[in-house]
C-alpha distance (Angstrom), angle and dihedral (degrees) to the residues before:
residue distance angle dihedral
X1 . . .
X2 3.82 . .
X3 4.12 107.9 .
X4 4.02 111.4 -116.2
X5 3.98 102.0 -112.4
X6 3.74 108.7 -92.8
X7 3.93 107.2 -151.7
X8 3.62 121.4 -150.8
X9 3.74 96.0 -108.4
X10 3.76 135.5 -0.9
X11 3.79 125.3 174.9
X12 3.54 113.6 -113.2
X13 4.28 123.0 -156.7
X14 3.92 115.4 -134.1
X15 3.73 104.7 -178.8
X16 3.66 141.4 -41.3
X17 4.05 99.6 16.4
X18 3.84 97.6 114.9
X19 3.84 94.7 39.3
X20 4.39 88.5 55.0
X21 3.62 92.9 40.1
X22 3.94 87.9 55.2
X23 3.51 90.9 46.4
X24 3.56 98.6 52.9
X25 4.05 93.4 49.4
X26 3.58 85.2 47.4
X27 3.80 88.7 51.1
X28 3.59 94.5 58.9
X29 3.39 91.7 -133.0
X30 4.01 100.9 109.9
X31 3.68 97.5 151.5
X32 4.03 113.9 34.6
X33 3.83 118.9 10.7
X34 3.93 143.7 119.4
X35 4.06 97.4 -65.7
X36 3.98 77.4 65.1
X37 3.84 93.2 47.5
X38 3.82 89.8 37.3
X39 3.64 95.3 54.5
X40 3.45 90.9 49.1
X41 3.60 97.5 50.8
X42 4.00 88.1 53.5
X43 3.70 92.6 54.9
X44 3.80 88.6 56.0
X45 3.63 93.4 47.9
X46 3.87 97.1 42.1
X47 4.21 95.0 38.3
X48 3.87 93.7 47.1
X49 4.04 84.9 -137.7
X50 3.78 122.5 118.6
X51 3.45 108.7 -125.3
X52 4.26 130.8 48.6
X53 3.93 116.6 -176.1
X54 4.05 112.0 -173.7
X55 3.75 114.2 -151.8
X56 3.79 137.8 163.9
X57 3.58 109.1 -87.0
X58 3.86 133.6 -7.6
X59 3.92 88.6 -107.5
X60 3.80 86.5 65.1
X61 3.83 89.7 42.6
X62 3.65 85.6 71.0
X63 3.57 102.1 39.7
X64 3.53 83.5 61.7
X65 3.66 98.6 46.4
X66 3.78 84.2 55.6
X67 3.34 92.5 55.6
X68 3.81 97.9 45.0
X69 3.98 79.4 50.4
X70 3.59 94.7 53.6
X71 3.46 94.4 -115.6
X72 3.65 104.4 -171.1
X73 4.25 142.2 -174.0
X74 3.93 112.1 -82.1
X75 3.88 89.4 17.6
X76 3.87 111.8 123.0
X77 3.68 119.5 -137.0
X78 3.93 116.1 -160.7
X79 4.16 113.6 -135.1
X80 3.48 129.8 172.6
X81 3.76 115.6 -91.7
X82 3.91 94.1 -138.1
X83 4.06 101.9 50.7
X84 3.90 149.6 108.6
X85 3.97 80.5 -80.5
X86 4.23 93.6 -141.8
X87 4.13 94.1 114.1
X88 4.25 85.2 54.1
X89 3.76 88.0 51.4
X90 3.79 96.1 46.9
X91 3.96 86.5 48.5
X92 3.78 91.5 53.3
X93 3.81 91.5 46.7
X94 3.84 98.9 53.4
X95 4.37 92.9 41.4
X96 3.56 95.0 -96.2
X97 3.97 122.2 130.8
X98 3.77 120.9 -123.3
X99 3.86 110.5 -136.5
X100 3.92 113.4 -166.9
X101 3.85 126.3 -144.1
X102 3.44 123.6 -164.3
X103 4.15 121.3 -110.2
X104 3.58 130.4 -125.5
X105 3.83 110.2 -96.7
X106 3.99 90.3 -124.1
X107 3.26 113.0 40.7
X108 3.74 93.7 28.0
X109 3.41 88.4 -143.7
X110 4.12 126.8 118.7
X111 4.32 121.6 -88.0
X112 3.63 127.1 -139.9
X113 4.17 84.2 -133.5
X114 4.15 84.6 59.6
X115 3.22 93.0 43.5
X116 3.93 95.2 49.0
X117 3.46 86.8 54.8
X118 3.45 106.6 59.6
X119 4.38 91.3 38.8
X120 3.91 117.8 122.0
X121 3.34 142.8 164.9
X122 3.86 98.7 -75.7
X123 3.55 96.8 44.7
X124 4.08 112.1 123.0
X125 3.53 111.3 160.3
X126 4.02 138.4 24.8
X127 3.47 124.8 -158.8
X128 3.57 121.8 -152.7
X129 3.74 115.6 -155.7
X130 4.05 112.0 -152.7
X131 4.19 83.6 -160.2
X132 3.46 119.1 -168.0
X133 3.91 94.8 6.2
X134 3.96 98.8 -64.0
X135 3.89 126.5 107.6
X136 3.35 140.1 -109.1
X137 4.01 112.2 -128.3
X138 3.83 83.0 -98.6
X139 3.95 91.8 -175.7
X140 4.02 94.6 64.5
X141 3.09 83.5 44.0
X142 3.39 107.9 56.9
X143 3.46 93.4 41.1
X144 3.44 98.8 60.4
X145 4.13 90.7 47.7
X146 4.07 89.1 51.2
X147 4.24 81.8 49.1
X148 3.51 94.1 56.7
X149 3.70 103.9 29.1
X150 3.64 96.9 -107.6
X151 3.98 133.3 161.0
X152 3.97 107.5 -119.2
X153 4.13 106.4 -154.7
X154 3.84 104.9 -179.5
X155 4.23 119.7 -155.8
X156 3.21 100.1 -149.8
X157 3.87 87.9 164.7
X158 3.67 91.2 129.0
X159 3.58 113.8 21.4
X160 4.50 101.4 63.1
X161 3.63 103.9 148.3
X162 4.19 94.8 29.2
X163 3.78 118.5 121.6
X164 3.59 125.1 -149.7
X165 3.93 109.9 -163.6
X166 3.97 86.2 -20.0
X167 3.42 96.9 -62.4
X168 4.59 118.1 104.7
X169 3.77 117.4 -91.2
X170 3.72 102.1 -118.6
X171 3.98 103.2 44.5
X172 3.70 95.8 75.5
X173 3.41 106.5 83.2
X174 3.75 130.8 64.7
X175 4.33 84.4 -104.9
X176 3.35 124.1 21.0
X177 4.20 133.2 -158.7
X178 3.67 133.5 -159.4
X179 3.66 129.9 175.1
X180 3.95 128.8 -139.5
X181 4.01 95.2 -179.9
X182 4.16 105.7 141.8
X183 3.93 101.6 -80.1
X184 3.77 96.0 43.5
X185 4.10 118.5 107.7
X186 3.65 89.9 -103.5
X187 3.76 114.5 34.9
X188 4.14 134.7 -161.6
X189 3.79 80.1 158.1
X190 3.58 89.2 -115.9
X191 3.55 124.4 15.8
X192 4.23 136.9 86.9
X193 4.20 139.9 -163.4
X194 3.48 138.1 -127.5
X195 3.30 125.1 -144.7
X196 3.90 140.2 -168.8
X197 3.44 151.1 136.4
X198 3.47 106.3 -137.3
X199 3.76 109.1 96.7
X200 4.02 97.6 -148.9
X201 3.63 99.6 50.1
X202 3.57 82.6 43.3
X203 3.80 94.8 60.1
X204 3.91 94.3 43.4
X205 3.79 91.1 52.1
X206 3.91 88.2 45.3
X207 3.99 85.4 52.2
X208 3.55 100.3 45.8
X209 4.03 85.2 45.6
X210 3.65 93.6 80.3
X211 3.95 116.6 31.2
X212 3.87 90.9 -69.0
X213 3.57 87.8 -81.1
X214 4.38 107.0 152.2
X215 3.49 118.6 170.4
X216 3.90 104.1 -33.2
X217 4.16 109.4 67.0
X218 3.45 114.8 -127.4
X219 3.89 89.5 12.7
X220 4.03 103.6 114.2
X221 4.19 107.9 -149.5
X222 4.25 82.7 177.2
X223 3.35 136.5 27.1
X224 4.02 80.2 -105.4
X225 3.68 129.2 179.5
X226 3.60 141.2 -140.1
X227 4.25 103.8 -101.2
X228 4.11 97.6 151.0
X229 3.56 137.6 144.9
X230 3.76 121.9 -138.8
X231 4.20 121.7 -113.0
X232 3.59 81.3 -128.5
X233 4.40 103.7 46.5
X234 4.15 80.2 44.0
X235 4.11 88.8 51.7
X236 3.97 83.4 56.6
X237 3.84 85.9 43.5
X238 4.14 96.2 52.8
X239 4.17 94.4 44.9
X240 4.01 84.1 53.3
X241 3.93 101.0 49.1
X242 4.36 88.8 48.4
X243 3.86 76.5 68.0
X244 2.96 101.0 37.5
X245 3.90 95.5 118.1
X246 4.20 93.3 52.5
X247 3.72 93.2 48.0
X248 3.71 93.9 54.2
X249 3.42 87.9 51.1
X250 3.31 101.6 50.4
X251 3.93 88.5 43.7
X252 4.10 85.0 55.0
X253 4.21 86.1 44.8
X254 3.71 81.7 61.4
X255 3.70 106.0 47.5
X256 4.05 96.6 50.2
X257 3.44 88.1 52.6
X258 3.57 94.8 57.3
X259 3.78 87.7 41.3
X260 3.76 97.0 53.8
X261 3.40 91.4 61.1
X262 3.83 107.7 38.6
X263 3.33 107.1 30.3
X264 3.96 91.3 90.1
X265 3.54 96.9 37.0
X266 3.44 122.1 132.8
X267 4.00 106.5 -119.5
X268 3.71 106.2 13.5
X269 4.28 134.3 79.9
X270 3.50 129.6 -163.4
X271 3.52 121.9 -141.6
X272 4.03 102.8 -88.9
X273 3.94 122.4 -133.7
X274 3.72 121.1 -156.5
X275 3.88 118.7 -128.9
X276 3.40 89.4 -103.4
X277 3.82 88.9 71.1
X278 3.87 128.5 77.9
X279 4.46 97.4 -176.5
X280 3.51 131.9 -169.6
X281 3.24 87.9 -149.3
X282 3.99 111.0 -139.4
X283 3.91 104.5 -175.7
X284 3.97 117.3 25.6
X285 4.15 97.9 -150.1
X286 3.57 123.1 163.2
X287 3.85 130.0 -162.3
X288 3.85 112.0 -115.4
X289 3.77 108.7 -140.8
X290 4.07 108.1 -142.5
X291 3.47 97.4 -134.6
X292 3.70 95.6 71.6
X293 3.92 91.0 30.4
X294 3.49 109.7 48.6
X295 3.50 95.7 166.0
X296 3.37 100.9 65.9
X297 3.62 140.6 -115.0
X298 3.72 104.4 -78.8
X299 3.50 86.5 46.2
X300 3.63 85.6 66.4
X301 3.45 90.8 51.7
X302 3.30 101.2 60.1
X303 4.23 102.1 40.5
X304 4.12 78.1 52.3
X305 3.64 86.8 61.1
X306 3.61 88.7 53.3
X307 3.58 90.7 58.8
X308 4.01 89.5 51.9
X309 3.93 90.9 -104.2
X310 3.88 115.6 128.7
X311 4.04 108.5 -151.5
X312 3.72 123.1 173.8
X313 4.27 134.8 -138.5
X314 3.53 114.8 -100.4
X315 3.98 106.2 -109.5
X316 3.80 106.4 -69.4
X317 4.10 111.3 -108.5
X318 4.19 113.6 -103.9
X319 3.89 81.3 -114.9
X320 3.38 99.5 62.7
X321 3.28 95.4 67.6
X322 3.72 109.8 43.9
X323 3.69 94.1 157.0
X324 3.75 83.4 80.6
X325 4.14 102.4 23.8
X326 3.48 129.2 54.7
X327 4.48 101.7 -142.0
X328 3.56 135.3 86.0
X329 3.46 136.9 -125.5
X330 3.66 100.6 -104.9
X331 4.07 86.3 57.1
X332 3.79 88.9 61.1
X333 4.02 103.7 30.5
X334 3.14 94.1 156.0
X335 4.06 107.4 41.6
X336 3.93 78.0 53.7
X337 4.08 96.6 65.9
X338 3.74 88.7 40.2
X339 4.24 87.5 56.3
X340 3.39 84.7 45.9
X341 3.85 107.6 47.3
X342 4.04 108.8 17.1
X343 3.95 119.9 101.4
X344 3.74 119.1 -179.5
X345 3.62 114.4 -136.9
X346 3.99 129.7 -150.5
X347 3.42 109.8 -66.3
X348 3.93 106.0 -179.8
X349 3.78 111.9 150.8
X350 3.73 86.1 -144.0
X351 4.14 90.6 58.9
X352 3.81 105.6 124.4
X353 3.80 115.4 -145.7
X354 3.67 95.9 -109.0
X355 4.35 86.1 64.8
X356 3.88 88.9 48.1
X357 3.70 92.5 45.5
X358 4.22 90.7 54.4
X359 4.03 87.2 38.0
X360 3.94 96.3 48.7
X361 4.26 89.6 40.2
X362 3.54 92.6 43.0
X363 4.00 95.0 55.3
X364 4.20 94.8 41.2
X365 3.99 82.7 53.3
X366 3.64 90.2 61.8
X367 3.76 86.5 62.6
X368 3.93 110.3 112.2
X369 3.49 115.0 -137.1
């Protein structure tokens, strides 16, 4: 029997989604409105920190963290070299220069020694990337930022619900960004937050949020710009976060799965996670070693599509694509092998075991012997 296609990602509903989105059309309030402010309000309560800004996307998340950072032109911002590449792309936009660090060949996640390498005088900001779910050793991190007077801007886009050392990915730095786009753990199918606890960067971002309008409509304090998040995506948004306990779960349900059966396999890695790390793992991705899969990874991804199973790249290395990014390959070694070898398998948290059975047996069968 031919396998129903299993996509990479679909959203799945856990409770009250279509009943808030109804009630917010019906409230007439489709753009602004309390699912906004109540959304909000639960990010507060849930993150500990004392400010929540909703916005569109988590691309414009950072854009406004940059700004609340005073992200300037000719300052250099330091990114991971293997990551969702958004925060370099915001950089360029605003004037800034990326700078790439190198990850750690484990955890696939950025160091504070590569990071400390790569530091000069005109670096502002760093972003650490929690990629796939994991965490960056946030501590060293910080410390080494607070050292050398240094803006932290974390992306948590893909790591809500991960603890580093017990404490929420995405409330240690001085600004914090999720994401809510449609595969994210908690969806508004587009959308993000920003979060922070310093009260003035809070109230620039919070200006800058909407036109730079303050008190006086239609009276610009800033050259602002329009960063909000629909009544309706943050309806979505609210019905996802009252579950947010089962989904994590289920998402966690997932992962071991996967890792019971190819974490001794001959030929493939998972993405390790230090003990200091408790994940909710977004995106289960393994590292394809060459030996056992001479044909490559994109091969792979495209005889899995024959078999009805959608599988992703892992993110493309900075170096790759140096028509946008000023580094080369032997500044990032490793982010380059991880480009080159990492697919990102379905990751659903509505995936029954049977469809990660077929997906996990179907890619160790494209081992050559």
């Amino acid at each position: 029997m031919t396998q129903k296609y299993i996509p990479w990602a679909e959203p799945a509903y856990w409770g009250n989604e279509r009943d808030y989105v109804i009630n917010a059309l019906d409230s007439t309030w489709i753009s602004g409105g309390h699912y906004v402010d109540e959304l909000e309000s639960k990010f507060v309560n849930w993150s500990l920190c004392r400010s929540a800004l909703a916005v569109s996307n988590g691309t414009s998340a950072l854009q406004l963290a940059f700004i609340g950072a005073g992200i300037c032109p000719g300052d250099e911002v330091i990114i991971p070299g293997f990551c969702f590449l958004a925060a370099a792309n915001v950089a360029l936009n605003m004037g800034a220069t990326p700078v790439f660090a190198d990850v750690d060949p484990n955890t696939w996640c950025v160091t504070a020694d590569n990071i400390e390498k790569v530091i000069t005088l005109k670096t502002k900001a760093v972003v650490p990337v929690h990629t796939y779910g994991n965490s960056c050793e946030m501590d060293k991190i910080v410390d080494l930022c607070s050292r050398r007077h240094i803006v932290v801007i974390e992306d948590a886009a893909e790591s809500l619900g991960t603890r580093y050392k017990d404490q929420l990915t995405g409330t240690f730095g001085n600004i914090n960004c999720f994401s809510f786009q449609a595969t994210k753990t908690i969806t508004t199918g587009e959308g993000g937050m920003v979060v922070t606890n310093n009260v003035a960067m809070s109230k620039k971002m919070d200006l800058y949020r909407s036109h730079g309008m303050g008190k006086t409509r239609y009276f610009h304090d800033v050259p602002g710009l329009n960063f909000r998040l629909t009544n309706l995506q943050a309806a979505l948004g609210c019905a996802q976060f009252e579950k947010m306990g089962e989904i994590f779960e289920a998402r966690k349900k997932v992962y071991l799965k996967y890792k019971n059966i190819l974490n001794l396999a001959d030929g493939v890695e998972l993405q390790q996670y230090s003990s200091d790390v408790k994940p909710v793992v977004w995106a289960i991705s393994i590292k394809l070693s060459t030996k056992f899969f001479p044909q490559g990874r994109d091969q792979i991804i495209d005889d899995m599509l024959k078999l009805n199973i959608e599988t992703r790249p892992g993110f493309y290395p900075a170096s790759s694509m140096k028509h946008i990014y000023t580094v080369m390959d032997s500044d990032i070694p490793i982010s380059k092998i991880l480009g080159n070898t990492v697919i990102s398998l379905p990751s659903s948290p509505n995936l029954t075991e049977e469809m990660i059975e077929y997906i996990c047996n179907s890619i160790l069968n494209m081992r050559k012997k």
